[in-house]
N, CA, C and O of each residue as an XYZ file, in Angstrom:
328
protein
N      -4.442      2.123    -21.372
C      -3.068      2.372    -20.999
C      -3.019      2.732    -19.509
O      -3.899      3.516    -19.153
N      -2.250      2.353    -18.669
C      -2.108      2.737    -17.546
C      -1.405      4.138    -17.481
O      -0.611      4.752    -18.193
N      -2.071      4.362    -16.284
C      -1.854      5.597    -15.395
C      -1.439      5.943    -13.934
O      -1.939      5.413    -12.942
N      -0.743      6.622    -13.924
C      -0.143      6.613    -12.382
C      -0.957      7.975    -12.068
O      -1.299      8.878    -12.832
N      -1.166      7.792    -10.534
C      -2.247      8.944     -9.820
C      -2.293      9.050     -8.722
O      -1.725      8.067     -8.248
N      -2.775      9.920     -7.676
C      -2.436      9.645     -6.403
C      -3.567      9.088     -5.798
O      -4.781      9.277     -5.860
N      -2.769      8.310     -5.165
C      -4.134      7.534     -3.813
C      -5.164      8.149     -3.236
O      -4.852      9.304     -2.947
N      -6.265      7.873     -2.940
C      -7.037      7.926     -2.776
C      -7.800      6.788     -1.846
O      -7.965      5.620     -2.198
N      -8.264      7.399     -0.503
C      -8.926      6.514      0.591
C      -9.716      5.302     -0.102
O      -9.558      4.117      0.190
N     -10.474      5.736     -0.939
C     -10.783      4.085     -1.981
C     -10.354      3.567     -2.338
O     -11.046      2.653     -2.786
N      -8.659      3.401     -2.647
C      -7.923      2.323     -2.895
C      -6.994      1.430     -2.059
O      -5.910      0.875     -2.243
N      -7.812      1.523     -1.146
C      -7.213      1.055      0.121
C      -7.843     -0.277     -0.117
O      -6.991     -0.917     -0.733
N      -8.859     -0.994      0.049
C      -9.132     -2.266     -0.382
C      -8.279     -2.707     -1.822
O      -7.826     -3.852     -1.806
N      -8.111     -2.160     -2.649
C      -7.330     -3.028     -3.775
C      -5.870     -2.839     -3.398
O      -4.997     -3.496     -3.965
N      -5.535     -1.777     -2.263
C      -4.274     -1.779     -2.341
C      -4.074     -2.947     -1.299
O      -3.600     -4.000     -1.727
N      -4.368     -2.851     -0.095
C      -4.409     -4.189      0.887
C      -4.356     -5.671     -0.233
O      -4.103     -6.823      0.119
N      -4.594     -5.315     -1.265
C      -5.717     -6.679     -1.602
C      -3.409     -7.293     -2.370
O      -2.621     -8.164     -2.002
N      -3.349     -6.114     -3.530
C      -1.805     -6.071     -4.188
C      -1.166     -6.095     -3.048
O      -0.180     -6.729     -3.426
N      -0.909     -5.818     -1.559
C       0.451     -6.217     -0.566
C       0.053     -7.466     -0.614
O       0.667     -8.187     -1.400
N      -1.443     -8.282      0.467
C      -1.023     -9.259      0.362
C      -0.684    -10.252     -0.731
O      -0.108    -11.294     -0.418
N      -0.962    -10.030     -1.839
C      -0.722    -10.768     -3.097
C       0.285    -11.131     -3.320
O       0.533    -12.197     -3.883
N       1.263    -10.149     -2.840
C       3.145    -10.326     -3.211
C       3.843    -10.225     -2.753
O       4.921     -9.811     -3.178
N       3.495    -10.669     -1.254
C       4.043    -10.408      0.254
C       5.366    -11.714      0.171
O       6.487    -11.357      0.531
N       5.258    -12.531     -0.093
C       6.234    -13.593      0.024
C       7.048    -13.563     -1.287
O       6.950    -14.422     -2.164
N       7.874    -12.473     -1.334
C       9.057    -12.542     -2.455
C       7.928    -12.783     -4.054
O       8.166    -13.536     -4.999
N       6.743    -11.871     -3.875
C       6.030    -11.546     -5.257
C       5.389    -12.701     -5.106
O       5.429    -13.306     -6.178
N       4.880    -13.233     -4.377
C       3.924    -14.591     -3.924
C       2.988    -14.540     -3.408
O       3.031    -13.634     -2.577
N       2.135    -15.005     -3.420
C       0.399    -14.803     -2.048
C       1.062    -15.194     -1.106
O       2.038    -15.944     -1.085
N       0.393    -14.547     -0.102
C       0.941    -14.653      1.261
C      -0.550    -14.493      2.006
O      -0.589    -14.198      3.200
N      -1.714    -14.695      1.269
C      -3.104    -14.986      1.788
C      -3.549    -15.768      3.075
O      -4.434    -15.401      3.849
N      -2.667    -17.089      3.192
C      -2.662    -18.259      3.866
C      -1.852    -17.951      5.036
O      -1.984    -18.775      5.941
N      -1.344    -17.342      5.181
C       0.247    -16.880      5.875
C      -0.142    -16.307      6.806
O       0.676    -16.197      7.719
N      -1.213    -15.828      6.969
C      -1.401    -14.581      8.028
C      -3.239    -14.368      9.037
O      -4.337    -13.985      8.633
N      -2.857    -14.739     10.112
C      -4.401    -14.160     10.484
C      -5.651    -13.051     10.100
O      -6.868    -12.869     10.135
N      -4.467    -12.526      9.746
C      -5.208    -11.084      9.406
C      -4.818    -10.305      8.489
O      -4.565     -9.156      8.852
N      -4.641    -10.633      7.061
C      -4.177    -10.094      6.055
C      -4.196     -8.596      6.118
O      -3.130     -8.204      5.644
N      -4.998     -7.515      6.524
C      -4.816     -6.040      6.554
C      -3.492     -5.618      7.352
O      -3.024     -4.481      7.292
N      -2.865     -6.809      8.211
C      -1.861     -6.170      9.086
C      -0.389     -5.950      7.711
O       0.295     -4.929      7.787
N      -0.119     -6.909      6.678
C       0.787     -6.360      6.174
C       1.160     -4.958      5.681
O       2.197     -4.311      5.827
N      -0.228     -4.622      4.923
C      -0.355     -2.888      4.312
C      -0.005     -1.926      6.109
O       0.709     -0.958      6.373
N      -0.800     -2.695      6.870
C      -0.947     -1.747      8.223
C       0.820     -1.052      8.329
O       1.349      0.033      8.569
N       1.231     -2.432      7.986
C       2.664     -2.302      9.060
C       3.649     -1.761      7.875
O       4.273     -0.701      7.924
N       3.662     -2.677      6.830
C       4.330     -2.047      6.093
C       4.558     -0.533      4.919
O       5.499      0.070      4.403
N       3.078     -0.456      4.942
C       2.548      1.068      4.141
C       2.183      2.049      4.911
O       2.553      3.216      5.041
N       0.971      1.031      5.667
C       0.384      2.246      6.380
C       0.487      3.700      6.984
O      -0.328      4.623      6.958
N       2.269      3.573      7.762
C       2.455      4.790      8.145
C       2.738      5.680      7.181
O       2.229      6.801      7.182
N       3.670      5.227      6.161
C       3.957      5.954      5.140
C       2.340      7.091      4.609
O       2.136      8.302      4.698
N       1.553      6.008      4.110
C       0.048      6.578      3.617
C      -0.078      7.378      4.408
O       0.395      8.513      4.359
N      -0.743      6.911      5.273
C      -0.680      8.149      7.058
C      -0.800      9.455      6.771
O      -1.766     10.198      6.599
N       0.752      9.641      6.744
C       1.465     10.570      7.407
C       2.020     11.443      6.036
O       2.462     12.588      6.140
N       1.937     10.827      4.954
C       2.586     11.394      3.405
C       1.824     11.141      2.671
O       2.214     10.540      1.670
N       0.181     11.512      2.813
C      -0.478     11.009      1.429
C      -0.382     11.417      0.134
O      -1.022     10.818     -0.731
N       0.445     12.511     -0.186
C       1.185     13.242     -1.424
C       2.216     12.112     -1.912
O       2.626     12.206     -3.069
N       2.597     11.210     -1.233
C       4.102     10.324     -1.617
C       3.089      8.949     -2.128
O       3.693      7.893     -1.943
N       1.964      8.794     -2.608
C       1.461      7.693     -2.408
C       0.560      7.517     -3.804
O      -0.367      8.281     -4.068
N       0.888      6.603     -4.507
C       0.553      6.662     -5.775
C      -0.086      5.347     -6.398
O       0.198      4.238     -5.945
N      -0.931      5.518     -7.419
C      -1.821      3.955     -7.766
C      -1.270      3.870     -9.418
O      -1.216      5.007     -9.887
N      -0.965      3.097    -10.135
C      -1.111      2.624    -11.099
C      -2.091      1.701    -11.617
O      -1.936      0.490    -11.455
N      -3.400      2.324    -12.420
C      -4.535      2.218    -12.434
C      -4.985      2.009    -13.913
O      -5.312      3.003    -14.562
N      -5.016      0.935    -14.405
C      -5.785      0.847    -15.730
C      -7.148      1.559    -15.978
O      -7.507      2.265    -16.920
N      -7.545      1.316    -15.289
C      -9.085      2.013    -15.541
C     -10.186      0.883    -15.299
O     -11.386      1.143    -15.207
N      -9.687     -0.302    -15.214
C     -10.321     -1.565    -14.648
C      -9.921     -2.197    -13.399
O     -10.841     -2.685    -12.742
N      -8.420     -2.315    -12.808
C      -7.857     -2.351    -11.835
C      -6.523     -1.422    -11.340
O      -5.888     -0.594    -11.994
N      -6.393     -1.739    -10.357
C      -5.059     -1.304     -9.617
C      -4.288     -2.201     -9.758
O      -4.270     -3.322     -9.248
N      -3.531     -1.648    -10.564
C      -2.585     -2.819    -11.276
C      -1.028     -2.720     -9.689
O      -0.732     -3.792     -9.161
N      -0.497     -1.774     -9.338
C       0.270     -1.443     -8.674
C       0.160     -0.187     -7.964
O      -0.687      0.652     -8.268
N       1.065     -0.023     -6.946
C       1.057      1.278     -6.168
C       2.430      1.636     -5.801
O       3.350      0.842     -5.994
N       2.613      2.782     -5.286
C       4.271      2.996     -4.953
C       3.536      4.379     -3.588
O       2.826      5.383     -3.649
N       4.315      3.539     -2.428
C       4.146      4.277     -1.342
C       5.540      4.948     -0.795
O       6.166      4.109     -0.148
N       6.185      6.170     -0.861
C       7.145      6.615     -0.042
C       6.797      7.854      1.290
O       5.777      8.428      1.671
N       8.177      7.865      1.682
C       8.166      9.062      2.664
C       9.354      9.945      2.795
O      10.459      9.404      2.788
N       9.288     10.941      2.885
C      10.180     11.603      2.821
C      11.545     11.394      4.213
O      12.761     11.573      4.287
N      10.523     10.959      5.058
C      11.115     11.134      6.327
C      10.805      9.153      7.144
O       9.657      8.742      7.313
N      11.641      8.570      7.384
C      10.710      7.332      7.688
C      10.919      7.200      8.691
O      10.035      6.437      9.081
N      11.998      7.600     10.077
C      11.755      7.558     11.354
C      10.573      8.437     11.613
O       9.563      8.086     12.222
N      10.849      9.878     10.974
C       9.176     10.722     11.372
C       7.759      9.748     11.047
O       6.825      9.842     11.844
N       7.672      9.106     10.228
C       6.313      8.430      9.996
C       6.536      7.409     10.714
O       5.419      7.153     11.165
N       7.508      6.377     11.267
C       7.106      5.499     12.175
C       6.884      5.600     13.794
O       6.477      4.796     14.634
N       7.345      6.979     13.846
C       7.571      7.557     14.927
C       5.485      7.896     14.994
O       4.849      7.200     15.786
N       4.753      8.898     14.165
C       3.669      8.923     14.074
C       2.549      7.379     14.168
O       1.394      7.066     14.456
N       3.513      6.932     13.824
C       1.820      5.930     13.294
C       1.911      4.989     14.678
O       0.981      4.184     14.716
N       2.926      4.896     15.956
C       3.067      4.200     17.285
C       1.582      4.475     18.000
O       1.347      4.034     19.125
């Protein structure tokens, strides 16, 4: 049964791995990009950053099925992660 939990610096490869997976409207977006780590970079990253309490894995126990990244504050975290 899945479980929701908080992130953890080791799920940073499976989480990179779920952005780019569903980057194009829940589509791979693998092909799309030079450098696949820049989507999580740009789009999570600061959040993770700066709120690692707001940052959560949904985790079977075999994979990372999903994650949910917020912030309380999102000019303060984009303002940080420049």
């Amino acid at each position: 049964m899945p479980v929701i939990r908080r992130y953890h610096p080791t799920d940073r490869g499976n989480a990179y791995r779920a952005c780019v997976m569903t980057d194009t409207s829940g589509g791979d977006a693998t092909r799309l990009h030079m450098n696949n780590n820049v989507i999580l970079d740009i789009f999570a990253g600061p959040y993770r950053a700066i709120e690692p309490e707001l940052a959560f894995i949904v985790d079977t126990g075999d994979w990372m099925t999903g994650y949910v990244i917020a912030t309380g504050n999102t000019r303060l975290s984009a303002w940080h992660y420049r």
